[in-house]
VMD Tcl script that builds the backbone (N, CA, C; Angstrom):
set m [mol new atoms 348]
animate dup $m
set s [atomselect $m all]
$s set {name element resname resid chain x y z} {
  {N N UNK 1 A 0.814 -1.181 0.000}
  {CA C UNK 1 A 0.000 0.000 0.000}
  {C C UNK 1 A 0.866 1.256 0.000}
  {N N UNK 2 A 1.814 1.540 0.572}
  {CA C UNK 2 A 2.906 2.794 0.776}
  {C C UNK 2 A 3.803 2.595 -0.356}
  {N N UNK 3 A 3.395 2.098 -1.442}
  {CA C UNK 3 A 4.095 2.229 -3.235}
  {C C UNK 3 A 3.056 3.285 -3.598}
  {N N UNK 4 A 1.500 3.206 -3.114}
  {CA C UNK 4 A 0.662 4.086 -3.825}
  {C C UNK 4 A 0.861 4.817 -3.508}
  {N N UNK 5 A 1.354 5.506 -1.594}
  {CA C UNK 5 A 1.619 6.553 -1.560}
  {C C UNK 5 A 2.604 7.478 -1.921}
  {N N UNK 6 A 3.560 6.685 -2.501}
  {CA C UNK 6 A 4.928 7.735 -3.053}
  {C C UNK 6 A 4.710 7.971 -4.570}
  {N N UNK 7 A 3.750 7.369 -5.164}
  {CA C UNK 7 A 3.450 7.369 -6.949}
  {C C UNK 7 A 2.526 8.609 -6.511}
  {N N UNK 8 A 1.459 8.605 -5.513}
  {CA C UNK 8 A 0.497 10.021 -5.241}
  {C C UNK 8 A 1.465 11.289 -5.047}
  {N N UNK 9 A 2.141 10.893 -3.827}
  {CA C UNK 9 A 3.642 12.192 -3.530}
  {C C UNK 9 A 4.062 12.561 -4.831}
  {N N UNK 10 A 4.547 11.210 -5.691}
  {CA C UNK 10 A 5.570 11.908 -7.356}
  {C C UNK 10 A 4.261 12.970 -7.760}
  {N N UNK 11 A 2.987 12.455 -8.153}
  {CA C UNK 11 A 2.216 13.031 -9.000}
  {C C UNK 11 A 1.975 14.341 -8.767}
  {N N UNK 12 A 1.860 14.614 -7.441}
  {CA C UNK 12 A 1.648 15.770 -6.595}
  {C C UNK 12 A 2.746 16.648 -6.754}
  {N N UNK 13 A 3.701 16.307 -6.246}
  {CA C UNK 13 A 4.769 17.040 -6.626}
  {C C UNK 13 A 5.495 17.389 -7.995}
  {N N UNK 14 A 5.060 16.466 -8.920}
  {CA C UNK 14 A 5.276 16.990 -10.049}
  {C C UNK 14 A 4.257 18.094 -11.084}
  {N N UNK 15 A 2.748 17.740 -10.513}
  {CA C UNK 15 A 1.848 18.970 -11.026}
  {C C UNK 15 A 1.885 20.184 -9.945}
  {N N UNK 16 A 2.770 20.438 -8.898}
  {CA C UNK 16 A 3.321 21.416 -8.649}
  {C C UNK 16 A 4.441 22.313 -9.168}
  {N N UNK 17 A 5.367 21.258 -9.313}
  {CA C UNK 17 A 6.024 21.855 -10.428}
  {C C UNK 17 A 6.242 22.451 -12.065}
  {N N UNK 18 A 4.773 21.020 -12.426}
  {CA C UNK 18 A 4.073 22.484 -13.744}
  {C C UNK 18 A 3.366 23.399 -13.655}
  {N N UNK 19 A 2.554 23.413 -12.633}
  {CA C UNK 19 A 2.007 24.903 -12.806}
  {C C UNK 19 A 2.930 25.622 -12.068}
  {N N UNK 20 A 3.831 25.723 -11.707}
  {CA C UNK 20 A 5.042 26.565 -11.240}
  {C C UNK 20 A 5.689 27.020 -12.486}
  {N N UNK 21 A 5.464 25.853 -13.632}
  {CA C UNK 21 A 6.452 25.979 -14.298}
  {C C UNK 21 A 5.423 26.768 -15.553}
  {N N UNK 22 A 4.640 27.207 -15.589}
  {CA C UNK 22 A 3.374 27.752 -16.297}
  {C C UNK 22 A 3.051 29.068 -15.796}
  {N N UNK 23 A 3.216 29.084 -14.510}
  {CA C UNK 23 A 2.776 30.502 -13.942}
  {C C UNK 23 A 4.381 31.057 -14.083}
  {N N UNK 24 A 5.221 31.092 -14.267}
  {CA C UNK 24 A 6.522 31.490 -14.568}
  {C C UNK 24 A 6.679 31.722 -15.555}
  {N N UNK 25 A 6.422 31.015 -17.074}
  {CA C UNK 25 A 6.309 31.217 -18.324}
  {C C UNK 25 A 4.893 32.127 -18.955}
  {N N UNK 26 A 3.995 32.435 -17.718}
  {CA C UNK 26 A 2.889 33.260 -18.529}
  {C C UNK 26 A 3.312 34.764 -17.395}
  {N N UNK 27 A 3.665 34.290 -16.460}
  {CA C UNK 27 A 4.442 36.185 -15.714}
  {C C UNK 27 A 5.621 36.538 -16.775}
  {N N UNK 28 A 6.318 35.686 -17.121}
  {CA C UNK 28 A 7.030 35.900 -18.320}
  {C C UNK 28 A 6.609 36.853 -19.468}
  {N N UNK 29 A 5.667 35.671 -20.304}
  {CA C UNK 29 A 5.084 36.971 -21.417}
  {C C UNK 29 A 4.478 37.878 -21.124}
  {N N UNK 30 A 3.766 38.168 -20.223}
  {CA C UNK 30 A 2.952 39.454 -19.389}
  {C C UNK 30 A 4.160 40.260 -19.146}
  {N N UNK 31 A 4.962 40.004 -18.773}
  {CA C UNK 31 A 5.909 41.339 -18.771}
  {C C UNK 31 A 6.780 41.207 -20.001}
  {N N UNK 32 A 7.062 40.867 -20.768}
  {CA C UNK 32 A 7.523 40.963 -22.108}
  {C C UNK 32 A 6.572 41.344 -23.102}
  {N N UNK 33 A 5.528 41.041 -22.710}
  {CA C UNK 33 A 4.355 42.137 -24.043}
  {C C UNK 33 A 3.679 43.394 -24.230}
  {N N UNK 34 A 4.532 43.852 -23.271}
  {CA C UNK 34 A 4.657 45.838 -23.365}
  {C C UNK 34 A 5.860 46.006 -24.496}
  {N N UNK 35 A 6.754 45.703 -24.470}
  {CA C UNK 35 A 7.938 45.690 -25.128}
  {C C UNK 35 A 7.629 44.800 -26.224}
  {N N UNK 36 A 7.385 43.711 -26.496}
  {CA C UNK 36 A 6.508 43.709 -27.941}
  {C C UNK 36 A 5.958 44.341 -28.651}
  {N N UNK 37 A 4.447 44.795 -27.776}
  {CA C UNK 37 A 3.610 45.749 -28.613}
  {C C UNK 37 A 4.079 46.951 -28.883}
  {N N UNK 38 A 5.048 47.577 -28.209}
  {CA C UNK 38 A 5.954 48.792 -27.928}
  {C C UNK 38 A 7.082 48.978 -29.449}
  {N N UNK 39 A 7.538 47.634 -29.833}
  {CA C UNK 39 A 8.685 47.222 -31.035}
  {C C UNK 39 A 7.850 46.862 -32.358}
  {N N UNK 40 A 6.389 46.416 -32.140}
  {CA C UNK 40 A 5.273 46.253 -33.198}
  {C C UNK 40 A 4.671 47.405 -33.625}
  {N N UNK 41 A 4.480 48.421 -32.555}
  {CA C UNK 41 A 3.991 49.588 -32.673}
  {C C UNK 41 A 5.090 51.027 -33.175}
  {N N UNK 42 A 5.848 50.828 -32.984}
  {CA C UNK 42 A 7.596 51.315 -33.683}
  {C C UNK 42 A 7.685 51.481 -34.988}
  {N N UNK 43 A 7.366 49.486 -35.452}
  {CA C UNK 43 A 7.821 49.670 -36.463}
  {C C UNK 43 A 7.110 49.400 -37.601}
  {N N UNK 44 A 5.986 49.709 -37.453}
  {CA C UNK 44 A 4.268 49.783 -38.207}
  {C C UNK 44 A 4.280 50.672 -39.109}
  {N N UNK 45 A 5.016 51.824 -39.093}
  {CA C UNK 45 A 5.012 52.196 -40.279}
  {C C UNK 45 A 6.300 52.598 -41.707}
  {N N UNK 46 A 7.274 51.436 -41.119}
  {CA C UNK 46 A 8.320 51.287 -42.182}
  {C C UNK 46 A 7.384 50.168 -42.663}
  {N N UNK 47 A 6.554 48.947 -41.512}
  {CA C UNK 47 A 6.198 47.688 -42.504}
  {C C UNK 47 A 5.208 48.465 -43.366}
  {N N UNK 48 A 4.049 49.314 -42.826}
  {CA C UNK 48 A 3.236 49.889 -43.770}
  {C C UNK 48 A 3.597 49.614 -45.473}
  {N N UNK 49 A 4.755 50.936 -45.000}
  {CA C UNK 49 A 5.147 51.575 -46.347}
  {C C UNK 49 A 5.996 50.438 -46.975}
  {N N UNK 50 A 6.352 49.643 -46.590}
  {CA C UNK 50 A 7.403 48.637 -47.026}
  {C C UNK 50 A 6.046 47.714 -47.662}
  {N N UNK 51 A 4.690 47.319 -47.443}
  {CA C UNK 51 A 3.783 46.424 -47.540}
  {C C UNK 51 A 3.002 47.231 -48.808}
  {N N UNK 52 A 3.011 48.832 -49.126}
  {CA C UNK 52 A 3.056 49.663 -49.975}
  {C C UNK 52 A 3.601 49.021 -51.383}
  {N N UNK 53 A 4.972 49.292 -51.466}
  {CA C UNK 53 A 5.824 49.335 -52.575}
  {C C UNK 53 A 5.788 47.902 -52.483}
  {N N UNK 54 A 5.877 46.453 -51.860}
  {CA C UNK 54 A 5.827 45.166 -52.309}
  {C C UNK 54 A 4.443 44.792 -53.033}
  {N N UNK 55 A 3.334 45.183 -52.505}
  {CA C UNK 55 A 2.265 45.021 -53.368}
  {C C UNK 55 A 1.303 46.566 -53.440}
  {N N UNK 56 A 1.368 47.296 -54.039}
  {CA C UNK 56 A 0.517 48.217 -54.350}
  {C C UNK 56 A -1.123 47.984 -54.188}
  {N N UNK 57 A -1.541 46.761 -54.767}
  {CA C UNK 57 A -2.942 46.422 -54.122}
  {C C UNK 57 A -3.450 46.536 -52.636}
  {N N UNK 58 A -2.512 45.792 -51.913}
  {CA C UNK 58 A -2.017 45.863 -50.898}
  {C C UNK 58 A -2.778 46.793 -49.934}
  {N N UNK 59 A -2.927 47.564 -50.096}
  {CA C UNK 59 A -2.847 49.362 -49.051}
  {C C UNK 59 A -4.934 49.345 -49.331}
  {N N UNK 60 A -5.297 48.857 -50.645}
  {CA C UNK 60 A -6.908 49.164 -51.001}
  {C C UNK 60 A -7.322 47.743 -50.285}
  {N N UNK 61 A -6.740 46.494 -50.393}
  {CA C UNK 61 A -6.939 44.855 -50.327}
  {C C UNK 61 A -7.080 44.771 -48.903}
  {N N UNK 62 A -6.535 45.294 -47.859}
  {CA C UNK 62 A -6.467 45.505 -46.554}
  {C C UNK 62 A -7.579 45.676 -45.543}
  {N N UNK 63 A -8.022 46.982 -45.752}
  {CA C UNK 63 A -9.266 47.127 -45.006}
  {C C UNK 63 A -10.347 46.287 -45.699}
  {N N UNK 64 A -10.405 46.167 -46.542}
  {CA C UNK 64 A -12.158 44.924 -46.788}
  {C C UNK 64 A -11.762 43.721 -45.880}
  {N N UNK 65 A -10.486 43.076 -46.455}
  {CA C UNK 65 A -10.305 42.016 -45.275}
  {C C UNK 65 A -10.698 41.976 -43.889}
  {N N UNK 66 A -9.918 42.954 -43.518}
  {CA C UNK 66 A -10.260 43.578 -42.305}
  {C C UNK 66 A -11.743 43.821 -41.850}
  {N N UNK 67 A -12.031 44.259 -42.490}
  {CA C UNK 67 A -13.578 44.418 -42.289}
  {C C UNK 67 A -14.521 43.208 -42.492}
  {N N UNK 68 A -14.390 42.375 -43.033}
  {CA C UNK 68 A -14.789 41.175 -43.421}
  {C C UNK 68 A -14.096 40.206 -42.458}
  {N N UNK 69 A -13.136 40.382 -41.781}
  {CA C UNK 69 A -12.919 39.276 -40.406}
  {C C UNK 69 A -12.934 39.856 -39.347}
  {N N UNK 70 A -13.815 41.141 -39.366}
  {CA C UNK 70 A -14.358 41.529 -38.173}
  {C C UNK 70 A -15.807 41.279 -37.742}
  {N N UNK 71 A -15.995 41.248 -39.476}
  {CA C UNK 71 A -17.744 41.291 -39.052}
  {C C UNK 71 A -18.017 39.466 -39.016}
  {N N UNK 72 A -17.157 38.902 -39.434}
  {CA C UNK 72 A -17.308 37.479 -39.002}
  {C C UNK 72 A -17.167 36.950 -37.745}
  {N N UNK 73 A -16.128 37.620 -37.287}
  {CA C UNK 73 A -16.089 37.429 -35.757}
  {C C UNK 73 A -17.059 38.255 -34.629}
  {N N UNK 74 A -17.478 39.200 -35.522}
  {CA C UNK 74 A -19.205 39.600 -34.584}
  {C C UNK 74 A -20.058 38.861 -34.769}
  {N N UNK 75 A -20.095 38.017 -35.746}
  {CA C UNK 75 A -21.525 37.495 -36.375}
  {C C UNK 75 A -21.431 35.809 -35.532}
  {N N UNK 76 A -20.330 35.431 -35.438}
  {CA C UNK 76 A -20.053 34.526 -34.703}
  {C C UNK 76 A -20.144 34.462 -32.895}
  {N N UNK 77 A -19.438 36.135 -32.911}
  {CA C UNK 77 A -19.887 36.085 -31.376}
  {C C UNK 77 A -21.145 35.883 -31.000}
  {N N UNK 78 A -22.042 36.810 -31.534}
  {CA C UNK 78 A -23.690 37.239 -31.444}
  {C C UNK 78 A -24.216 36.510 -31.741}
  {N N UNK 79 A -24.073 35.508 -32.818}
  {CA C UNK 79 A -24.810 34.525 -33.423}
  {C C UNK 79 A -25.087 33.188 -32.684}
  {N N UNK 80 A -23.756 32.948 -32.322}
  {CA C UNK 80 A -23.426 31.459 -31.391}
  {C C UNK 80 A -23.474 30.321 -32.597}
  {N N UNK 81 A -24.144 29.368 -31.963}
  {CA C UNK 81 A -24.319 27.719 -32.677}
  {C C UNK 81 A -25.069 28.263 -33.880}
  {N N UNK 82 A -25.809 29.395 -34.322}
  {CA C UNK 82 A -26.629 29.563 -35.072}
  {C C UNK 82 A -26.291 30.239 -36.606}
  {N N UNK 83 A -25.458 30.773 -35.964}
  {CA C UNK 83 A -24.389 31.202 -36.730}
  {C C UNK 83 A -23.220 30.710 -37.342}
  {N N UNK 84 A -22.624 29.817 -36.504}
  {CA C UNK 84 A -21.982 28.726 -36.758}
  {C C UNK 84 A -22.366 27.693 -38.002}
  {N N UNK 85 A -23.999 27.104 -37.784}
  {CA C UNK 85 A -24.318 26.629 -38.583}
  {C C UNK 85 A -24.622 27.546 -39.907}
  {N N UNK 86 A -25.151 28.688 -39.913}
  {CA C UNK 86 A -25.154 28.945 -41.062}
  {C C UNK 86 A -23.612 29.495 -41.938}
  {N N UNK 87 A -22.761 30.082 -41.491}
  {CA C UNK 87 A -21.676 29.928 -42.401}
  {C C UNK 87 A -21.220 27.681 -43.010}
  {N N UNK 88 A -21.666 27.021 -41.813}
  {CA C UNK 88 A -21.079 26.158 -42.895}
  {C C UNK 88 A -22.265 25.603 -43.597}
  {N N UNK 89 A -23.291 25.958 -43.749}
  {CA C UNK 89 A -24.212 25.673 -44.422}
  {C C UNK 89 A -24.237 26.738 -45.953}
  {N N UNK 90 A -22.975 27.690 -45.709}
  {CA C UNK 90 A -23.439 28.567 -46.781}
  {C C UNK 90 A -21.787 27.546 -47.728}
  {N N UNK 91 A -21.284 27.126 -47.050}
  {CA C UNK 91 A -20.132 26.543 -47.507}
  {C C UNK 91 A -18.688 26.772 -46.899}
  {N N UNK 92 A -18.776 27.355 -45.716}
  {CA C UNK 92 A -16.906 27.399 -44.848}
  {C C UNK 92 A -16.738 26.708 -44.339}
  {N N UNK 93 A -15.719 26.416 -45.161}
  {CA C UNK 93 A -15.079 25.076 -44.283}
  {C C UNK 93 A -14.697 25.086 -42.768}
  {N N UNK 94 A -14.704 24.384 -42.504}
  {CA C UNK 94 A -14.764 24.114 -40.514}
  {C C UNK 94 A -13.579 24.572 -40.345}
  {N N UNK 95 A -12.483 23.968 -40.533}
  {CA C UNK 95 A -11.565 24.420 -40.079}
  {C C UNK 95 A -11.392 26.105 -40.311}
  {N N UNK 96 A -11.805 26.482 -40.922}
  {CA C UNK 96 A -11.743 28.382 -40.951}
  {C C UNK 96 A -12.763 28.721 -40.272}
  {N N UNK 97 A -13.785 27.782 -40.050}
  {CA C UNK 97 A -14.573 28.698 -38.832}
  {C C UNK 97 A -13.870 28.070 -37.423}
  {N N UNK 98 A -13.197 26.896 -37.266}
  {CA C UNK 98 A -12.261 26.566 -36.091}
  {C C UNK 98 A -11.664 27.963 -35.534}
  {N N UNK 99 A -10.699 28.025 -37.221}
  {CA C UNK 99 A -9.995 29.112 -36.680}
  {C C UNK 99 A -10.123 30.485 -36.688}
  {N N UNK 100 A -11.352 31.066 -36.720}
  {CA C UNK 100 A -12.095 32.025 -36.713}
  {C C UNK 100 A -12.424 32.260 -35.295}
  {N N UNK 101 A -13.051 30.917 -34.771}
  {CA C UNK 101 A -13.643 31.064 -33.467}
  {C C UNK 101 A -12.531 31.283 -32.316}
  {N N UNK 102 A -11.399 30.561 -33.116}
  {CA C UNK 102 A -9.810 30.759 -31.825}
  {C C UNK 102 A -9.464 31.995 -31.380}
  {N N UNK 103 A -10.161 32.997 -32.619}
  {CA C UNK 103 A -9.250 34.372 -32.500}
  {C C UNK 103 A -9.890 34.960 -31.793}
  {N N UNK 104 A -11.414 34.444 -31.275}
  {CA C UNK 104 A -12.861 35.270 -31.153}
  {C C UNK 104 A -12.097 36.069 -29.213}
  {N N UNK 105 A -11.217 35.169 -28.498}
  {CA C UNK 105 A -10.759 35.620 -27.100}
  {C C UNK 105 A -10.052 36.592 -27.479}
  {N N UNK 106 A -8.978 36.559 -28.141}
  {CA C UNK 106 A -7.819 37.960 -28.327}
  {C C UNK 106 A -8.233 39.029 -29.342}
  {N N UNK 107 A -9.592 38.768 -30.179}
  {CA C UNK 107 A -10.089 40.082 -30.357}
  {C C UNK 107 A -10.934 40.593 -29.412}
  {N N UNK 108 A -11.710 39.794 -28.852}
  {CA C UNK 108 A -12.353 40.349 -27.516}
  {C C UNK 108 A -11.609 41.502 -26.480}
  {N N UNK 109 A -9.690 40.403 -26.059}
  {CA C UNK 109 A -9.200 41.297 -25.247}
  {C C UNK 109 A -8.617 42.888 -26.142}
  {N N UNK 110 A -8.524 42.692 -27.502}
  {CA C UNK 110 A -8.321 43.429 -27.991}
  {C C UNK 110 A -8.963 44.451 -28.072}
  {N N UNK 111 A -10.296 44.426 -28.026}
  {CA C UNK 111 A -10.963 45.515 -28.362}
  {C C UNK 111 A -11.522 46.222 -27.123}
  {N N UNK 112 A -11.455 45.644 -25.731}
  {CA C UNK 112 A -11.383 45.866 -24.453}
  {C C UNK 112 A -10.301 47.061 -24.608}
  {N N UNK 113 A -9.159 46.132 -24.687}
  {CA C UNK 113 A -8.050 47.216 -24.400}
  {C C UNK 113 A -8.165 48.477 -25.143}
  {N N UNK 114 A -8.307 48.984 -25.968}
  {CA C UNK 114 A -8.554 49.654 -27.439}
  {C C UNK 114 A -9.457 50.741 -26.600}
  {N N UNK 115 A -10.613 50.301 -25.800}
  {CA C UNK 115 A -11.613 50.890 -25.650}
  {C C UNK 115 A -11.452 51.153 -23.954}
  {N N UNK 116 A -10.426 51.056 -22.961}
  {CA C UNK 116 A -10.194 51.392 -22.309}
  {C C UNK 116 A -8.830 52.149 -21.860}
}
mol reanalyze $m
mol bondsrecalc $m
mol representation Tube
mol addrep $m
C-alpha cells in the first residue's frame, strides 16, 4: 500500500512543479508584451510603407479584409451555434470557422483594451 503513496507524492509534486512551471512562463510573457507591442507599434510604419511598394494592391486589399474578419467574428460572437451553422451551411469550411472562433478571445481582449 505505501508504493501508492509515493506514486500520489511523485504526482503531486510533479503537477506542482508544472504549474510553477506555467505561472513562470505566462508572468514571463505578461511582462515581455509591453515591449513587444511597444517594437510592433515602432515599427508599423516602415512595414506599412514597405507592404506599400511590395504590393501596391495591398494598401486598397487591406481594409475589406479587415472588415470582413471583423464582421465574421461579430456574427459569430452574437450569433453562437446559429451562426456557426449557417456559415457552414453557406459553404466554410470548418476548419476556418475553427480558426475564426480561436481568435474570437484575443479580439475580444483586444478591443477591451482599445476601448479602455
Amino acid at each position: 500500500m505505501s508504493g501508492f503513496g509515493n506514486i500520489f507524492k511523485d504526482i503531486g509534486s510533479f503537477a506542482v512543479k508544472a504549474f510553477d512551471d506555467v505561472k513562470l512562463a505566462l508572468t514571463k510573457a505578461a511582462n515581455e508584451a509591453p515591449v513587444i507591442e511597444a517594437a510592433i507599434q515602432k515599427d508599423a510604419p516602415e512595414i506599412e510603407a514597405l507592404a506599400k511598394v511590395v504590393a501596391p494592391s495591398l494598401a486598397g486589399f487591406s481594409p475589406g479584409i479587415i472588415s470582413l474578419g471583423e464582421e465574421v467574428l461579430s456574427v459569430l460572437e452574437q450569433g453562437g451555434a446559429a451562426a456557426e451553422a449557417n456559415f457552414l451551411n453557406s459553404g466554410m469550411d470548418q476548419s476556418v470557422l475553427d480558426a475564426a472562433k480561436a481568435l474570437l478571445p484575443a479580439a475580444k481582449a483586444l478591443v477591451t483594451k482599445k476601448t479602455s
